[in-house]
Each structure stands twice: as structure tokens, then as C-alpha cells.
C-alpha positions as CSV (number, residue, x, y, z in Angstrom):
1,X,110.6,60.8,78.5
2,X,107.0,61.2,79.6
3,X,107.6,61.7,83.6
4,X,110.3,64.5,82.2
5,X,107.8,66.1,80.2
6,X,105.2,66.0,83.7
7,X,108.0,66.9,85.6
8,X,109.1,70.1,83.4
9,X,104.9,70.9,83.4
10,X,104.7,70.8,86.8
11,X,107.6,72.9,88.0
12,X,106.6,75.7,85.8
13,X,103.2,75.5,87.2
14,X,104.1,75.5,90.1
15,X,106.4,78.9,89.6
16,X,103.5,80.1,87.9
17,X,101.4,80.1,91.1
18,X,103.9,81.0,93.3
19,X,104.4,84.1,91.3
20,X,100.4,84.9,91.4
21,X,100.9,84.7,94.7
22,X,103.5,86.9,95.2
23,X,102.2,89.1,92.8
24,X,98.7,89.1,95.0
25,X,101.1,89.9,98.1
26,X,102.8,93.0,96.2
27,X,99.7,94.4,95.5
28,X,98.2,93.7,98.9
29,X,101.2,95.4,100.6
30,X,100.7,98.2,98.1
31,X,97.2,98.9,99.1
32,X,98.1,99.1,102.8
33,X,100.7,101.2,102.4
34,X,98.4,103.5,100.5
35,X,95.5,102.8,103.2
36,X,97.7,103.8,106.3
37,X,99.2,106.9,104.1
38,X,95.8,107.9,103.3
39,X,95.0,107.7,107.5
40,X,98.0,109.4,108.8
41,X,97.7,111.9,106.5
42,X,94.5,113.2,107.0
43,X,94.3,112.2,110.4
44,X,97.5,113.3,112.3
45,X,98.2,115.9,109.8
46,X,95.1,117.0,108.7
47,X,95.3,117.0,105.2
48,X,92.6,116.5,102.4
49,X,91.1,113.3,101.8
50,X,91.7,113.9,98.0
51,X,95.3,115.0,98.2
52,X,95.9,112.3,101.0
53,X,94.5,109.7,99.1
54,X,97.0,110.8,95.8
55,X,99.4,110.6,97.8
56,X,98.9,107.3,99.4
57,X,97.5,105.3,95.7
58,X,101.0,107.0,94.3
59,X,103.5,105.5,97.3
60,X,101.4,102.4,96.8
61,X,102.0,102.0,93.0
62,X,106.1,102.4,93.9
63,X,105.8,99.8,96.6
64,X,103.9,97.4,94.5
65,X,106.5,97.9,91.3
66,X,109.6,97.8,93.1
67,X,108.0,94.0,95.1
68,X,107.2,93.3,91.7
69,X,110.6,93.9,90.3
70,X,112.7,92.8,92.7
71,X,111.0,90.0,94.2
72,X,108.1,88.8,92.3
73,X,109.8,88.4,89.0
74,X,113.5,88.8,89.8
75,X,114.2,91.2,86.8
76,X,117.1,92.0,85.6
77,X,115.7,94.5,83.2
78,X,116.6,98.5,83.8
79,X,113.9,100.6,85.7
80,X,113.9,102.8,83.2
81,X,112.6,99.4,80.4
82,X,109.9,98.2,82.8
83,X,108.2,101.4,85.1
84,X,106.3,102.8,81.5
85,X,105.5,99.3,81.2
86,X,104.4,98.6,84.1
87,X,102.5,102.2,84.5
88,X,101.0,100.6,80.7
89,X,99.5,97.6,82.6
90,X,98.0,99.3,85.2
91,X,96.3,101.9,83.6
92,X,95.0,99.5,80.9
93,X,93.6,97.6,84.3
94,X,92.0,100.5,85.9
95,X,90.1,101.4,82.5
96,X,89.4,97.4,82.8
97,X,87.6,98.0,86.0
98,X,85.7,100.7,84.9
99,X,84.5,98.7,81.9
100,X,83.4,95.7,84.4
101,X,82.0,98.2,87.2
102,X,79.8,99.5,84.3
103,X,78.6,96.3,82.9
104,X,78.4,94.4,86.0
105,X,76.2,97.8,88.2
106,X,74.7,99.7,85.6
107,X,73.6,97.3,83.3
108,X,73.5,94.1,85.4
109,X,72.1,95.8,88.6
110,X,74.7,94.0,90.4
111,X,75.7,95.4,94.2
112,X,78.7,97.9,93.4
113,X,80.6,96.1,96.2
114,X,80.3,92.6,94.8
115,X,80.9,94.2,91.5
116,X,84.2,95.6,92.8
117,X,85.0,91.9,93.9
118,X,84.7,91.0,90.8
119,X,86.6,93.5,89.3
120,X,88.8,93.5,91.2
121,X,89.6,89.5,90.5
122,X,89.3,89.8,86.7
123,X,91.8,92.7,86.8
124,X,94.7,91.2,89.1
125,X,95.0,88.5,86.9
126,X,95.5,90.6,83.6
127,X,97.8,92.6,85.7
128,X,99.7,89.8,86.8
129,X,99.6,88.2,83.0
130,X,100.5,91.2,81.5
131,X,103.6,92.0,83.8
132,X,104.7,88.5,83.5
133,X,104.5,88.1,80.2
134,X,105.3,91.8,78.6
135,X,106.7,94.2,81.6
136,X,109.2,91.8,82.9
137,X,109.6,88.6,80.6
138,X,113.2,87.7,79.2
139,X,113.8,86.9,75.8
140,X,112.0,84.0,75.7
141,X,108.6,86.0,77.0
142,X,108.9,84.2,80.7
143,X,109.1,86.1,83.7
């Protein structure tokens, strides 16, 4: 009964992981996407940094979703149940980063890169917790 209970443990560890790391992929295909936006845009056609950068962070966000959906989390759940969700998340994670890019520069003194590091760790996981276990979980709270 024991190696069934270890068994059961370590199979949902192991999806576990492999969802982080999907996740982590999402949003690292995101971020290029909004990266080589951002350069064609103002580069071959010449538009505003600001604008181009909207633009890009915005295509990003869809990519990243949709990967997250579909092939992260395999939901079955309708678009229109887990995109404000989803938008929730995120924008609770970019006030997140402010919060830790605050503590960790202004009042820590810490390098604003390696503060963004950090940040930038701390907040992937909430994201990834909070879309597995609110955005897209089943009835039983599991993604």
C-alpha cells in the first residue's frame, strides 16, 4: 500500500514540474514574441518605441495564454471562464514585482538588474500557482 502511496506522490510531482516547465516555456516564448514585435516594429516600420512595445507585451500576453491553455494545462474550461482569470493573475504579479523591485532597490540597495532576477523568479511561480490552481484547475482544484 505504501509503494502505491510513493508511486501516486511521485507521478503528481513529477506532472507538477513538468507543468512549471512548460509554463516557464510559455512565458519564454511569450517574451520573444513580444521582443521581436517590439524590433520589427520600430525598426522596419519605424514606429514608437512606446506604442511598439504595447503592442509586442499585448501579442505576448495572447501567445503565453493560449500555450497556457492549450498546452500547459490542457483546459477544457471556455476562454471566456479563464482569459479574466488569467488577465487577474497577471496583473496581481506585475503589482508583485513592483512591490519586490521596491523593497529589494530602494530599500535594500540591491542592483535593479539582480533585483529584476529576483523578481522575476518570485513572480513566475505565483503565476504559475495561481493559474494552476484557480485560472485552469477542475473541480477538484488540479490543473
Amino acid at each position: 500500500m505504501r509503494d502505491n502511496a510513493n508511486g501516486i506522490y511521485a507521478a503528481r510531482t513529477e506532472r507538477f514540474l513538468v507543468q512549471f516547465i512548460s509554463f516557464a516555456s510559455a512565458g519564454a516564448t511569450g517574451t520573444l514574441i513580444q521582443y521581436a514585435l517590439l524590433f520589427i516594429l520600430v525598426e522596419a516600420l519605424s514606429m514608437y518605441p512606446v506604442a511598439a512595445s504595447i503592442i509586442g507585451s499585448v501579442a505576448g500576453a495572447l501567445v503565453n495564454y493560449l500555450l497556457s491553455h492549450h498546452w500547459v494545462f490542457h483546459s477544457q474550461r471556455r476562454h471566456s471562464e479563464t482569459l479574466s482569470k488569467f488577465l487577474t493573475i497577471g496583473g496581481l504579479g506585475m503589482m508583485l514585482n513592483a512591490a519586490i523591485m521596491y523593497v529589494l532597490v530602494t530599500i535594500a540597495g540591491m542592483h535593479y538588474f539582480l533585483a529584476q532576477v529576483a523578481a522575476t523568479g518570485i513572480v513566475l511561480f505565483w503565476n504559475f500557482l495561481g493559474n494552476r490552481f484557480w485560472t485552469f484547475a477542475d473541480e477538484t482544484g488540479n490543473a
